[in-house]
C-alpha positions in Angstrom: 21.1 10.5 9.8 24.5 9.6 8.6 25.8 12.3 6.1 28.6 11.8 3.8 30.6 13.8 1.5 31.7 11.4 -1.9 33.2 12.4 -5.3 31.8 11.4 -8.7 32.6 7.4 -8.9 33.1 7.0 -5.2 30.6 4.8 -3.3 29.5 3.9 0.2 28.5 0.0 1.1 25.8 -0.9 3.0 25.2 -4.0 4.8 28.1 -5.9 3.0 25.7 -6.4 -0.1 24.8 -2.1 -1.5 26.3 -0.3 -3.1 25.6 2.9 -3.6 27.6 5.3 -6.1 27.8 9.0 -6.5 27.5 8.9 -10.6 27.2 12.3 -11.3 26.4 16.0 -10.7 25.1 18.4 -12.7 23.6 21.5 -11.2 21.1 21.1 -8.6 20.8 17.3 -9.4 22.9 14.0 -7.9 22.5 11.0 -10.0 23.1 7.6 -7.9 23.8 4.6 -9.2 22.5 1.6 -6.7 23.7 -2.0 -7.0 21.4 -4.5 -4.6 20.4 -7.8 -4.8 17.4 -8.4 -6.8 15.2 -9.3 -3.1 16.3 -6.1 -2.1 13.3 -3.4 -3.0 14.5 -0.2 -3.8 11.8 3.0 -4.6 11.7 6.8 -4.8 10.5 7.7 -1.4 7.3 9.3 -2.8 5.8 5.9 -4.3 7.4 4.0 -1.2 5.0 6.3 1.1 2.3 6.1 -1.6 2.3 2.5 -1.7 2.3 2.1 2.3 -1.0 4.9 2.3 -1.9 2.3 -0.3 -1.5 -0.6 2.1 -3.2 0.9 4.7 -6.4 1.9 3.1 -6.6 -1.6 1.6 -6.0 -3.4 5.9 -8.9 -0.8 6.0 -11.4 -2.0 3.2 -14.1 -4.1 4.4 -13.7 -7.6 2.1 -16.6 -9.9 1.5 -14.9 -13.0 2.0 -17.4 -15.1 0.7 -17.2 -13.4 -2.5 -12.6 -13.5 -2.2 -13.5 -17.3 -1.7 -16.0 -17.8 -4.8 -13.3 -16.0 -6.8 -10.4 -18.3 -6.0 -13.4 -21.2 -6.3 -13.3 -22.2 -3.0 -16.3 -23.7 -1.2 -18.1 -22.0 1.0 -20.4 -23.9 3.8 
């Protein structure tokens, strides 16, 4: 891990195309400011580990793809 030490209104760059700024401080509490492309996903890290537990309890549901296929009204031989 990579850590940093910034001022309010300083910023770090990441991968030519993020930019991430210190906006404020107040107490216990850091507010960022991030500045990304639109195709680049940004989340909490709570709801990005949710959503993968998410993702891998859905690879693990068992699908009934004859019923997947009659939904999207495909014909099934």
């Amino acid at each position: 891990m990579l850590a940093l030490a910034r001022k309010v209104n300083q910023s770090i760059v990441i991968d030519n195309n993020i930019e991430v700024t210190l906006l404020e401080i107040k107490g216990d509490q850091v507010k960022i400011g991030i500045n990304a492309p639109k195709s680049v996903p940004i989340y909490r890290k709570e709801i990005y580990e949710q959503i993968q537990e998410e993702n891998k309890q859905a690879a693990k549901a068992d699908v009934d793809v004859k019923a997947l296929k009659n939904l999207f009204s495909v014909e099934v031989k």
